[in-house]
C-alpha positions in Angstrom: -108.5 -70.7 79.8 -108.4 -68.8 76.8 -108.1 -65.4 78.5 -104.9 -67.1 80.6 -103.1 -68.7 78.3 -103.3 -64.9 76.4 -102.2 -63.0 79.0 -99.5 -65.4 79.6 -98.2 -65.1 76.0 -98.4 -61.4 76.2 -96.2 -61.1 79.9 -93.6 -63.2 78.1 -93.4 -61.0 74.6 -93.0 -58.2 77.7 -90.3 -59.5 79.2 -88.4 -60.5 76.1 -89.2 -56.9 74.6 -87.6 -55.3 78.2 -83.9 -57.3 77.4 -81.5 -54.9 75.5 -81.2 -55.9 72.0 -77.3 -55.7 70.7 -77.8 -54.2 66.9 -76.6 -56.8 64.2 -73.3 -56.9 62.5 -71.7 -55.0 65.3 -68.9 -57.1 66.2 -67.7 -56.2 69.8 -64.2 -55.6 71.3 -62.4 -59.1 70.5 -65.3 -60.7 68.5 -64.7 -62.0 65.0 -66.7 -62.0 61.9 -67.2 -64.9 59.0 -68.0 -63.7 55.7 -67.9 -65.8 52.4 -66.2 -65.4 49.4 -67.4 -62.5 47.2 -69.6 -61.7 50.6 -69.6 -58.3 52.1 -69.7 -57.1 56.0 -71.7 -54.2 57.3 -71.6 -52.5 60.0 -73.6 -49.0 59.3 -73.1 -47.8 62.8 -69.6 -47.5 62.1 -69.7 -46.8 58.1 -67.5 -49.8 57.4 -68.1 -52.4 54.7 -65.8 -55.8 54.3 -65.2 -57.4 51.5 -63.9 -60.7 50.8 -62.7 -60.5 47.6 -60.4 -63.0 46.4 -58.0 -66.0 47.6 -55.0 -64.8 46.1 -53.1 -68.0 46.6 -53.3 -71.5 49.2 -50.5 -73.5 50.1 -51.6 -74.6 53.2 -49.8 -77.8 54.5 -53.1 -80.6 54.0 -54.6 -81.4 57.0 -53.2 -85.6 57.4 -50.3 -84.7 55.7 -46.7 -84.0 56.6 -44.8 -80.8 55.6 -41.8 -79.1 55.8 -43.6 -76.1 56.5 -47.1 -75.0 57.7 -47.4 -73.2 54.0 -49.9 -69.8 53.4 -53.2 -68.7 52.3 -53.1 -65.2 51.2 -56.6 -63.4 50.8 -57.7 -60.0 49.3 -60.1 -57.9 51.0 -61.6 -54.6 50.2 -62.1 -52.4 53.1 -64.8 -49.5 52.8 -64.7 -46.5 55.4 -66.3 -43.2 54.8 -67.0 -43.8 51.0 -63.1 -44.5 50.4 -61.8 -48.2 49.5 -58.8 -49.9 50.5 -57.7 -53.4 49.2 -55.3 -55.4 51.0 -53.6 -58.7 51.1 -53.7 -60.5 54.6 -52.0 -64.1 55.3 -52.5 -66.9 57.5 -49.1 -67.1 58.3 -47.9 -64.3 60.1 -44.4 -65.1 59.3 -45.2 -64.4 55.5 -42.3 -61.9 54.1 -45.2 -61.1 51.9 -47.0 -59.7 54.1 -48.5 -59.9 57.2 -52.1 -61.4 59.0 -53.3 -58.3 59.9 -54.0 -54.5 59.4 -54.5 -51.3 60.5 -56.6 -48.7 59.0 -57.8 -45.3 59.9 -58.0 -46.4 63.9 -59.1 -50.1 62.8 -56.8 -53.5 63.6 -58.3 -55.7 61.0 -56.8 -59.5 61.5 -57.4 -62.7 59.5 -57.9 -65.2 62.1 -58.3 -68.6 59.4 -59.9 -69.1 55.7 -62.0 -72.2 55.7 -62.2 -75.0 54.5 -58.4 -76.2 55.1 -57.2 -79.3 52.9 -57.5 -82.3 53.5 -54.7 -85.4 52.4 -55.8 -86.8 49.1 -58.9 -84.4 48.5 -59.5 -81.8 45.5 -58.9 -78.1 46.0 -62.0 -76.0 47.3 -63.8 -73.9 44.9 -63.5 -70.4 45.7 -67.2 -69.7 46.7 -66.5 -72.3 49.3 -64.0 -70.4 51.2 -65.1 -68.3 54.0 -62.7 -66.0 56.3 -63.1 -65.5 60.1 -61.8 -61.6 60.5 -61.5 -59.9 63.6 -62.5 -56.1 63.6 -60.9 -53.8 66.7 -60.7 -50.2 67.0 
């Protein structure tokens, strides 16, 4: 019984070791990312690091309230490609004459897609280490 229940286990661990394993933090074409505030990306296949720096400001429109407008989070993120830095300011509001939600660097789109935790009606403001961005990465 032993002897079966072994050689069991072992065809399984072979089957599961034939599947093609995708490497981690290699976000495909379209994929997004989350990384937390003062959090950093990786992706060594593609010498880039991410940063999530700062939220610069967040006058998001509460979620249960009503606004005039939809308001902005602006965030700062540092960008690392072969060993050169590049900080940047991205909204959440594309319309933003500040800026815009995403952009490109050496070949790379990079897009903020939302900062969470939005507002709620009638609750304090997030700490910053509670904040998290959701980034998509396209070359």
């Amino acid at each position: 019984m032993k002897t079966l229940l072994f050689l069991s286990l072992s065809f399984l661990g072979l089957i599961n070791g034939c599947h093609e394993q995708k490497p981690l933090n290699v976000p495909q074409q379209g994929d997004t990312i989350s990384i937390g505030y003062k959090e950093r990306y990786s992706n060594t296949t593609n010498d880039i690091t991410l940063k999530f720096d700062s939220v610069l400001e967040d006058s998001r429109c509460p979620d249960g309230a009503t606004c005039v407008w939809a308001g902005n989070a602006k965030v700062q993120l540092v960008l690392g490609l072969n060993n050169k830095k590049d900080t940047f300011a991205l909204n959440t509001n594309a319309n933003m004459p500040s800026g815009d939600n995403f952009v490109t660097a050496n070949g790379y789109k990079i897009s903020l897609i939302d900062l969470s935790p939005h507002l709620k009606l009638n609750e304090d403001i997030h700490l910053p280490q509670s904040y998290r961005v959701e980034i998509s990465i396209n070359k």
